[in-house]
N, C-alpha and C positions, 0 to 999 in steps of 0.2 A: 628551397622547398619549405612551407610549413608546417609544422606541425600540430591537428588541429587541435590537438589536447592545450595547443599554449593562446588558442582562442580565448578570452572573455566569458561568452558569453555561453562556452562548452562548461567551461569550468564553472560556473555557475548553476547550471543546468546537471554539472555532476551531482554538486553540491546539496542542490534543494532535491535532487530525486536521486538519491543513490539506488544502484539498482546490484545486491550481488547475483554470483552464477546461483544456479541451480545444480544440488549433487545427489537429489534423490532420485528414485527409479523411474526409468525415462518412459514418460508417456503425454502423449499429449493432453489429457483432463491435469496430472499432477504438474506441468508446467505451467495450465490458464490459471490455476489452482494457485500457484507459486507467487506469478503476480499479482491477482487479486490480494494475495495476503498480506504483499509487497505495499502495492497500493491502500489497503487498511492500516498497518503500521504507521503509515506517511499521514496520511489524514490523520489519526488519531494524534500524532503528534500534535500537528497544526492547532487542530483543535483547543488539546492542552497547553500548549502558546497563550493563545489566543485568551482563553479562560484565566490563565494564568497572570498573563499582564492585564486583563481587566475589560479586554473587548469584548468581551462576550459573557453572558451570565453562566453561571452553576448549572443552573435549567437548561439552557441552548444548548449547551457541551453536551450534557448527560441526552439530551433526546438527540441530539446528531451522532452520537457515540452509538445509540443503541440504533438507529438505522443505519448507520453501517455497518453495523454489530449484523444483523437481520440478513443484509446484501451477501454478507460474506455466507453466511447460512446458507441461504439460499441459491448461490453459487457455487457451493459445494455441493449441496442434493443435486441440483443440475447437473453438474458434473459426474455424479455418481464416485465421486473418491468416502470412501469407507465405506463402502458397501460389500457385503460379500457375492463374491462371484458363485 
């Protein structure tokens, strides 16, 4: 039997998208909420890659930064997470 953790292209796929658990109070907006931020993190990095080795300007980082800077904003008021009840 194998196991698919000793896949290729799993471990890869770990790699470029780590994903940890979630250990805060369980609801379903705080977990869309989780990945979303999840997913912000990861772009941001790329991004700073990216800038960093030279692919991409100063400029392009910082305005892709702040829209998804924005996404995540507005993801959140969607969600309604900090709001009081």
């Amino acid at each position: 039997m194998v196991n698919p953790s000793d896949r290729p292209d799993v471990e890869k796929q770990n790699m470029l998208y780590p994903r940890m658990t979630y250990h805060g109070k369980f609801a379903p907006p705080n977990l869309v909420f989780n990945a979303n931020l999840q997913e912000f993190a990861q772009r941001i990095n790329y991004i700073c890659n990216l800038e960093t080795a030279g692919k991409i300007s100063t400029e392009s980082a910082y305005e892709q930064i702040k829209s998804l800077w924005h996404q995540l904003k507005k993801s959140r008021k969607d969600l309604g997470i900090g709001e009081e009840k």
